[in-house]
C-alpha positions in Angstrom: -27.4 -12.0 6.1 -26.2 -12.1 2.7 -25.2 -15.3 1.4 -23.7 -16.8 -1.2 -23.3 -20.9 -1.8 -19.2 -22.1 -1.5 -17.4 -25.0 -2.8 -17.3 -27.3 -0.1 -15.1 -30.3 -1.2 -12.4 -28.9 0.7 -14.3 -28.8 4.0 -15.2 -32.5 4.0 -14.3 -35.0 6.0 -10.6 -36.2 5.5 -8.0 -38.6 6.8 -4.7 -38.0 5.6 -5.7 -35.1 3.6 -8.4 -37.6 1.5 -11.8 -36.1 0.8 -14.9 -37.6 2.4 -15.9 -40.2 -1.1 -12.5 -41.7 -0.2 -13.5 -42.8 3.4 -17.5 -42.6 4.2 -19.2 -46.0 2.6 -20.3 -45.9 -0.5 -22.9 -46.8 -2.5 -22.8 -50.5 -3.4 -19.8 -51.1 -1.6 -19.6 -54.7 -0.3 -20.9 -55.4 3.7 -18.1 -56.5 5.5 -17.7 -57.4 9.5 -15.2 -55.4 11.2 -13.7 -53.7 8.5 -12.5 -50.5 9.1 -13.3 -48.2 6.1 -11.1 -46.3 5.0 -10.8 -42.6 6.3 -11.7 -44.3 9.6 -10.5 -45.8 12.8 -11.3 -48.2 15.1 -11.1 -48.8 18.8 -9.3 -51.6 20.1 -12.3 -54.0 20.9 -12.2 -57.5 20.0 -13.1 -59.1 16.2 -16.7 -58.6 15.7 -16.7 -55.2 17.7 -14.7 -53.3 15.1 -16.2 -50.8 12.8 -18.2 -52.5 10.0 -20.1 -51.7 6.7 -23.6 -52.7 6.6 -26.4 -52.6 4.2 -29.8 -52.5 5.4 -30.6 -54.1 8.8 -27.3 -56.5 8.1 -24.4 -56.2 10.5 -21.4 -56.9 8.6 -20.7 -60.0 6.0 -22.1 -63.8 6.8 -19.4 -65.1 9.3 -19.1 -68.5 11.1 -20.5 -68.6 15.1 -19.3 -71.5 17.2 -20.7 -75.4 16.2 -22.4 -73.3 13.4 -21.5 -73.7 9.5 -23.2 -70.3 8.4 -25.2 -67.0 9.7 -28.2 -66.6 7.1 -29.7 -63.1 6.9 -32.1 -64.0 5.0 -35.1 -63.9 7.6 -33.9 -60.6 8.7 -36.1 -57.3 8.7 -34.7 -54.1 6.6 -34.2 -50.2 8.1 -35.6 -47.5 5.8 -33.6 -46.1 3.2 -30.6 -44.1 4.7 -31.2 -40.4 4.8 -28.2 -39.9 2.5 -29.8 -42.4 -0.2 -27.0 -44.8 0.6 -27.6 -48.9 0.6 -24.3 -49.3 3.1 -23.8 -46.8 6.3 -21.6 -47.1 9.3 -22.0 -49.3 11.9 -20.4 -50.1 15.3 -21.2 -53.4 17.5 -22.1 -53.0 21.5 -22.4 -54.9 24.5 -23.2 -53.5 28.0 -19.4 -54.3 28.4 -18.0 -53.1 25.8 -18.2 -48.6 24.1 -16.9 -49.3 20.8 -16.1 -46.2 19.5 -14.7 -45.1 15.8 -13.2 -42.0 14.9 -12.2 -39.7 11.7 -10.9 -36.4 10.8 -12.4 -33.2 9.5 -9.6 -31.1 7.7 -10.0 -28.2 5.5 -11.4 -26.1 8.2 -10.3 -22.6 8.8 -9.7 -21.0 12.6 -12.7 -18.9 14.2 -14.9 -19.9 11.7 -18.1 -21.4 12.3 -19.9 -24.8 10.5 -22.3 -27.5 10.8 -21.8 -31.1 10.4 -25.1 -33.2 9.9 -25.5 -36.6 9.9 -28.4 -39.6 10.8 -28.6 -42.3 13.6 -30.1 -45.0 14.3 -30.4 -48.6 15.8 -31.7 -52.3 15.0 -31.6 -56.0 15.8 -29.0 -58.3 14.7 -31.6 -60.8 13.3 -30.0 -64.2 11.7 -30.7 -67.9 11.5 -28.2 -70.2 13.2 -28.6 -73.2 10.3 -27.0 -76.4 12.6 -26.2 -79.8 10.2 -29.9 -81.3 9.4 -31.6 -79.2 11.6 -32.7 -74.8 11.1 -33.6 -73.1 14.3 -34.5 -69.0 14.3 -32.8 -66.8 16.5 -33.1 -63.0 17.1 -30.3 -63.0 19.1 -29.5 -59.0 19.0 -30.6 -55.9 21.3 -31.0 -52.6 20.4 -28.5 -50.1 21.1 -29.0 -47.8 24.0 -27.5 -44.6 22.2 -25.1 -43.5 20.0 -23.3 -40.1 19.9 -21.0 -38.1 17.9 -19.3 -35.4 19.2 -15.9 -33.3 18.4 -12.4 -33.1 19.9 -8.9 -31.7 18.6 -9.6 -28.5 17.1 -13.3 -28.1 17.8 -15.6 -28.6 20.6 -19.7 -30.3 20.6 -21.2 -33.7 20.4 -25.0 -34.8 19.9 -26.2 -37.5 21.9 -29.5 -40.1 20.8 -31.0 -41.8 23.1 -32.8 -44.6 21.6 -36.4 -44.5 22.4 -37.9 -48.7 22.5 -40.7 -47.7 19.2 -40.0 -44.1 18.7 -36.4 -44.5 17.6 -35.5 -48.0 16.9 -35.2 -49.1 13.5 -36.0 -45.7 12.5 -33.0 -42.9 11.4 -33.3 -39.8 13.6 -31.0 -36.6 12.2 -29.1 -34.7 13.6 -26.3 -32.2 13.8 -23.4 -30.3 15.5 -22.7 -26.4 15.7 -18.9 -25.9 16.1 -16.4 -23.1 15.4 -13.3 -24.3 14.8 -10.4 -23.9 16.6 -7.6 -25.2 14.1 -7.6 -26.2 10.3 -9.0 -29.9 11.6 -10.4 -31.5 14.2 -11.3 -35.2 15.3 -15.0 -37.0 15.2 -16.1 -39.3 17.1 -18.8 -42.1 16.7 -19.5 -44.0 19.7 -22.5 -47.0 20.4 -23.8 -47.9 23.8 -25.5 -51.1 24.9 -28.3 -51.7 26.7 -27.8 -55.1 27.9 -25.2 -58.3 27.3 -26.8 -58.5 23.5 -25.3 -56.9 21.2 -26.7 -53.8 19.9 -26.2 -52.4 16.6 -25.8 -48.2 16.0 -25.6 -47.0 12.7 -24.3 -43.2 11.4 -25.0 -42.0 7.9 -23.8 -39.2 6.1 -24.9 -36.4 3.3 -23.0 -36.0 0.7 -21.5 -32.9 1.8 -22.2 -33.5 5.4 -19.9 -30.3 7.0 -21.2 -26.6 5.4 -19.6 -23.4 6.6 -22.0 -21.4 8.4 -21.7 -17.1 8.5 -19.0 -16.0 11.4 -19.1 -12.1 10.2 -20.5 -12.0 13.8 -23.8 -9.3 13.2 -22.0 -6.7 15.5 -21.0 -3.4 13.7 -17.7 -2.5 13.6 -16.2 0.1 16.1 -14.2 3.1 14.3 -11.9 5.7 16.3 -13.3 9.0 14.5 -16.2 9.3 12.4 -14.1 12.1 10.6 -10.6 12.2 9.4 -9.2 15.2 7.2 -6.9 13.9 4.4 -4.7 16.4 2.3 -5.2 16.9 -1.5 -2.3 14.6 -3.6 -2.5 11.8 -1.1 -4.9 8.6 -1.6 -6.3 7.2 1.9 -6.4 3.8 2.8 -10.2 3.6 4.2 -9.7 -0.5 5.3 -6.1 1.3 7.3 -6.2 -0.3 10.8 -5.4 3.1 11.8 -8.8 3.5 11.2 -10.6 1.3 13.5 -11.1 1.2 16.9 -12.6 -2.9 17.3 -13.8 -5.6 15.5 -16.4 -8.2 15.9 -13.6 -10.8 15.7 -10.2 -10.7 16.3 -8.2 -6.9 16.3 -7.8 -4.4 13.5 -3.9 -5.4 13.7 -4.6 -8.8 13.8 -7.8 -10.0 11.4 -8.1 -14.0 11.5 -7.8 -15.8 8.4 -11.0 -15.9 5.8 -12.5 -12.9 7.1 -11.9 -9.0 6.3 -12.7 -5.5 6.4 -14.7 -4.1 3.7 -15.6 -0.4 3.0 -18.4 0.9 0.5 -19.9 4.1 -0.3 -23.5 3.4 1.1 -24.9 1.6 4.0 -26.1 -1.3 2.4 -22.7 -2.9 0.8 -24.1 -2.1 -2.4 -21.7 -1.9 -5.8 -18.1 -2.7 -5.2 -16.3 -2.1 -2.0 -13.8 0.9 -1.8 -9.8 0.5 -0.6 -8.8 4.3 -1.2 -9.9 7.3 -1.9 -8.4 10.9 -3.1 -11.3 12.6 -2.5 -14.2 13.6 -0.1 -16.3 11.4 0.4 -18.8 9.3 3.5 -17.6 5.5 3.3 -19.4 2.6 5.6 -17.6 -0.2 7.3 -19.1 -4.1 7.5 -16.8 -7.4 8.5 -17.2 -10.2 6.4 -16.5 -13.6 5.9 -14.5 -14.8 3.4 -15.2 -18.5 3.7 -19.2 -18.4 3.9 -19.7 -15.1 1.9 -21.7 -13.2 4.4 -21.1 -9.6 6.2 -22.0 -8.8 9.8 -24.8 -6.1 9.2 -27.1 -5.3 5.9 -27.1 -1.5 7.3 -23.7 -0.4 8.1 -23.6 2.5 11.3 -20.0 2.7 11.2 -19.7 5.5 9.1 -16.7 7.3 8.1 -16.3 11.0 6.7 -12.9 11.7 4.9 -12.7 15.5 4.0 -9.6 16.5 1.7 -8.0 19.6 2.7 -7.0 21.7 -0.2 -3.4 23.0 -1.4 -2.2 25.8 1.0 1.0 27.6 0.5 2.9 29.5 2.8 2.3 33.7 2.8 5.5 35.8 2.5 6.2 39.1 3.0 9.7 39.3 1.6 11.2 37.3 -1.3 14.6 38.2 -0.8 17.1 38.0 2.8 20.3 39.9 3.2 22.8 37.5 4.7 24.3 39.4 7.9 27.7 40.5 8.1 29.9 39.1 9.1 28.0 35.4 9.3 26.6 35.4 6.0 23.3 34.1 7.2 20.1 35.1 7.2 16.4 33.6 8.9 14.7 32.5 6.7 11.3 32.9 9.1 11.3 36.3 8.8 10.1 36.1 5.7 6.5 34.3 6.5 3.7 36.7 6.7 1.7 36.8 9.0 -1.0 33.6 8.8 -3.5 32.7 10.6 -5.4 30.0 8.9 -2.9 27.7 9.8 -1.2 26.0 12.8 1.2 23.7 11.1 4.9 24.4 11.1 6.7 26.0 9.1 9.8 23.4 7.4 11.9 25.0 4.4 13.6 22.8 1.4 16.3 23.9 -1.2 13.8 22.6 -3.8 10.0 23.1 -4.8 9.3 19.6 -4.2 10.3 19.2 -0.7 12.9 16.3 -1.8 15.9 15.8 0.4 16.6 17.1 3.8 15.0 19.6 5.3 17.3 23.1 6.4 18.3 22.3 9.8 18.7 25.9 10.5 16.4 28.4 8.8 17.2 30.7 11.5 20.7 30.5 9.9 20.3 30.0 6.3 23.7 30.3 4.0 23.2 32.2 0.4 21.0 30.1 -1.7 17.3 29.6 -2.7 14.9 28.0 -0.3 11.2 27.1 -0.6 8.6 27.0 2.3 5.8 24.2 3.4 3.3 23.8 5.9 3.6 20.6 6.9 1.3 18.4 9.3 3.4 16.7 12.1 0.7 14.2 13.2 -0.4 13.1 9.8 3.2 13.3 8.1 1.8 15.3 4.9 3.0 18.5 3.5 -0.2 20.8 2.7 1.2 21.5 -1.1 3.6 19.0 -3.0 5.1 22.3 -4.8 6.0 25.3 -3.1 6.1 28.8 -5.0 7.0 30.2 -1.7 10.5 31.4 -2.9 13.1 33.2 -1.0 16.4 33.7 -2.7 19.5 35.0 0.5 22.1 37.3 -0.8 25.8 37.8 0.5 26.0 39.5 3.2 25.6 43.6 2.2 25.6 46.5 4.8 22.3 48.9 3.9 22.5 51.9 4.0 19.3 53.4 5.8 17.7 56.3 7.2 20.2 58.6 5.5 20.1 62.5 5.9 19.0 64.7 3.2 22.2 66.6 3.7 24.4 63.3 3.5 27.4 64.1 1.1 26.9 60.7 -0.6 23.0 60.8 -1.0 22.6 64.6 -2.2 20.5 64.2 -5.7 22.8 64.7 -8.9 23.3 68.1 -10.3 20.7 67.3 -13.5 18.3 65.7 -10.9 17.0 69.4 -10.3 16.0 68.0 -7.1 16.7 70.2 -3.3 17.0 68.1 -0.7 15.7 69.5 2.6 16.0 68.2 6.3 14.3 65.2 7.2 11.3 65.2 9.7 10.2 61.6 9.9 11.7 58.2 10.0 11.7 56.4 6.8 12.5 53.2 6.1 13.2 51.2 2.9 13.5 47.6 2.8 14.8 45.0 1.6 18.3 46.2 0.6 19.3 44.2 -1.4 16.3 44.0 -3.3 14.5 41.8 -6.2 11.1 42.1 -7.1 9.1 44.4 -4.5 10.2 47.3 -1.8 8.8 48.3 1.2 8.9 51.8 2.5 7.7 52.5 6.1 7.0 55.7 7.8 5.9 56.7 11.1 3.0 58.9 9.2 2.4 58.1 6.0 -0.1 61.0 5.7 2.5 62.9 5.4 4.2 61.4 2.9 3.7 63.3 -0.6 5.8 61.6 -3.4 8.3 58.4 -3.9 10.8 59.1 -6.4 13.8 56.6 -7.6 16.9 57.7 -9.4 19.2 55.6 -11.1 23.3 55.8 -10.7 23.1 58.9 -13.1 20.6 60.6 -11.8 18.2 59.4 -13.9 14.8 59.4 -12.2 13.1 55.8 -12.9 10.3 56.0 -10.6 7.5 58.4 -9.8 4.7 57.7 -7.7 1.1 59.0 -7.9 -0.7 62.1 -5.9 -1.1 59.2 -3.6 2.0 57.3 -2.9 1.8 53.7 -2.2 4.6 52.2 0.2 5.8 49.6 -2.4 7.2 49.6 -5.2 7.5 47.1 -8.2 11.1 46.7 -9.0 11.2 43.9 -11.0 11.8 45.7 -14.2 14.3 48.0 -13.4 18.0 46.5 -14.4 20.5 45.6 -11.4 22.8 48.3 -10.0 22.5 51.1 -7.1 19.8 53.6 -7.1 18.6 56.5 -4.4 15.0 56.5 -3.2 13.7 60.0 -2.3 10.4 60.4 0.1 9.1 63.4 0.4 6.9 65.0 2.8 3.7 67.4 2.3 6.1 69.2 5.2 8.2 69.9 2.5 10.9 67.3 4.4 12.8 64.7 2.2 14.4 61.4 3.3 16.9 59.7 0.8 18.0 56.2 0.9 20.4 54.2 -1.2 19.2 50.7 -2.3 20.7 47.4 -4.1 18.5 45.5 -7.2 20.1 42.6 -7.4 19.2 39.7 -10.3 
């Protein structure tokens, strides 16, 4: 896994919030007998039991033993360097009575995330001479220490044992180490000595100088997504590390990542470049876990792969632009305006405004005089498929057309100057809208047989004349508002006349 190296002062040992130079020994700092050192605490055993600073083989400071003026070390053998390069180390004084035990705290630490503490043991003789008034007798008066252990409680979990070996391990430091994920931002350690018999025996702990170091917890587990596609519409951005997103993680839930680690997206397998948080347009994006505190991801080859495809603009199709409210209501649907579609499933919602701001109309079925816009818009998602709609439909007062008027009508017969005979009608015409804007409709049951359109303004003025080949619309947009007549005529020689609004 990728790694990088992390600052790990805060992640030392601590008491009271102190880092580790503040409470392990240090280097040239004075041997003294059951002296607790600082960052540390002490069982309650008796004097000469308590935790102690020693240098070398030496337990402690020269005290005074019963009917004896002095203890002399000076006959005593040394231990190796410590591992750590340290002259003074730890030490704890046993009996086969008496576990002395000392303990400190390791803060900094940071919940479900994994590290190893590593640290050295060993054992040795208490070996003095007893100097008595006018006389000097040698003693080696100490045992070895049957074990020593350290081990983890309060926010972690683990301990390592050494049993001293009589040759292998005595006077000899033998490393070791503890695993642990921790369970809270600190947790308690524990150094305890065992003695082999009624002598005391001396075991010794030393420490590096940065004896905890976070270990990777990005689990090497690939992350579980919900969909390996996703469509995403064309002005929104998409939040690729959206919980929405992801089905499982290796630790912890996509609602709920634990501190130090999260989710990272890039756009190739190998977490290459710089990771991606949104996007705004197609693209195939990989997922990896990672872990904040060590610097390492779960996997070097992502398989949770996500496709995003953006959908492009789509506006609504309409057949008419312009509604006549009905009488006497004075509303119109506004849905009956919507051509036919059928590249699209999403609902039709209509707005008083291009930009679909505001409240949507409640009622299109029953839309008031006004001007109203349609959307497609995507109920699961919550998008609208265009952020501008020129789908435009204006509804008029209320206006009774009049349609499918006879040739022979009184109020429809062509003007005097039109030089136009009407004749009986022989098919069913119809015009629409009426009112009208920009484009009218006619409709006839046989449209083969229709030969020419013709419109006439209020004067008789004729402002419209199709081709040999009508078509059944006509472009309005250009002639000015007021009432005109529309005259169809059929290769039958029928004609149908119909009186239509343009309104502006």
């Amino acid at each position: 896994m990728k790694r990088k190296l992390l600052h790990t002062a805060a992640l030392m040992f601590s008491c009271f919030g102190l880092v580790q130079a503040q409470f392990l020994p240090k280097v040239n700092t004075p041997a003294c007998l059951s002296c607790v050192p600082a960052g540390w605490h002490g069982s309650s055993v008796p004097a000469g039991h308590m935790p102690s600073v020693s240098k070398n083989l030496y337990y402690g400071s020269p005290y005074k033993l019963d009917n004896f003026t002095q203890v002399d070390y000076s006959f005593a053998p040394t231990l190796p360097a410590a591992p750590s390069g340290k002259s003074t180390f730890l030490s704890i004084n046993n009996t086969k009575d008496i576990q002395t035990s000392a303990f400190s705290v390791i803060t900094g630490l940071v919940k479900h995330h994994r590290y190893k503490v590593n640290f050295s043991l060993s054992t040795a003789r208490i070996h003095y001479n007893h100097k008595k008034t006018g006389n000097q007798m040698n003693y080696a008066v100490s045992g070895y220490a049957k074990s020593a252990k350290v081990s983890l409680s309060n926010g972690a979990f683990g301990s390592e044992e050494v049993v001293f070996t009589p040759g292998t391990h005595t006077d000899k430091w033998v490393p070791a180490s503890i695993t642990f994920t921790a369970l809270d931002k600190q947790a308690d350690l524990h150094f305890t000595g065992t003695g082999s018999n009624a002598s005391p025996g001396i075991a010794n702990l030393d420490f590096p100088a940065a004896p905890v170091q976070p270990l990777c917890s990005a689990t090497p587990k690939q992350i579980a997504l919900k969909t390996n596609k996703v469509n995403a519409f064309y002005s929104k951005t998409f939040d690729l590390a959206s919980s929405k997103n992801i089905a499982q993680l290796p630790v912890g839930t996509p609602d709920n990542i634990p501190d130090g680690f999260s989710v990272k997206v890039f756009d190739n397998p190998n977490h290459t470049g710089s990771p991606v948080k949104t996007i705004s347009k197609t693209g195939t994006f990989y997922y990896f876990f990672y872990d904040e505190v060590f610097g390492c991801y779960n996997t070097d080859h992502s398989t949770a792969k996500l496709t995003v495809e953006y959908m492009a603009e789509v506006q609504v199709p309409l057949k008419a632009s312009t509604l006549t409210n009905t009488c006497p209501q004075n509303t119109a649907n506004l849905n009956n305006a919507v051509a036919t579609f059928n590249g699209s499933s999403y609902p039709v919602v209509w707005f008083d405004n291009p930009t679909h701001s505001g409240l949507r109309v409640r009622t299109p079925e029953a839309a008031t005089t006004g001007t109203y816009y349609a959307f497609f818009y995507d109920v699961e998602k919550g998008y609208f498929l265009t952020d501008h709609s020129v789908a435009k439909v204006k509804t008029l007062q209320c206006v009774t057309p009049v349609l499918n008027i006879n040739a022979r009508t009184a109020a429809n017969e062509a003007p005097e100057n039109s030089g136009i005979q009407d004749t009986d009608v022989t098919s069913e015409i119809n015009v629409y809208p009426n009112p009208v804007s920009d484009l009218l409709n006619i409709e006839s049951a046989d449209w083969e047989n229709v030969s020419a359109v013709q419109i006439y303004n209020a004067n008789g003025k004729q402002v419209y004349q199709s081709g040999s080949k009508p078509a059944n619309t006509v472009d309005t947009k250009n002639l000015p508002a007021g009432t005109y007549r529309v005259k169809v005529s059929g290769k039958d020689h029928s004609v149908h006349n119909s009186r239509i609004l343009i309104v502006r």
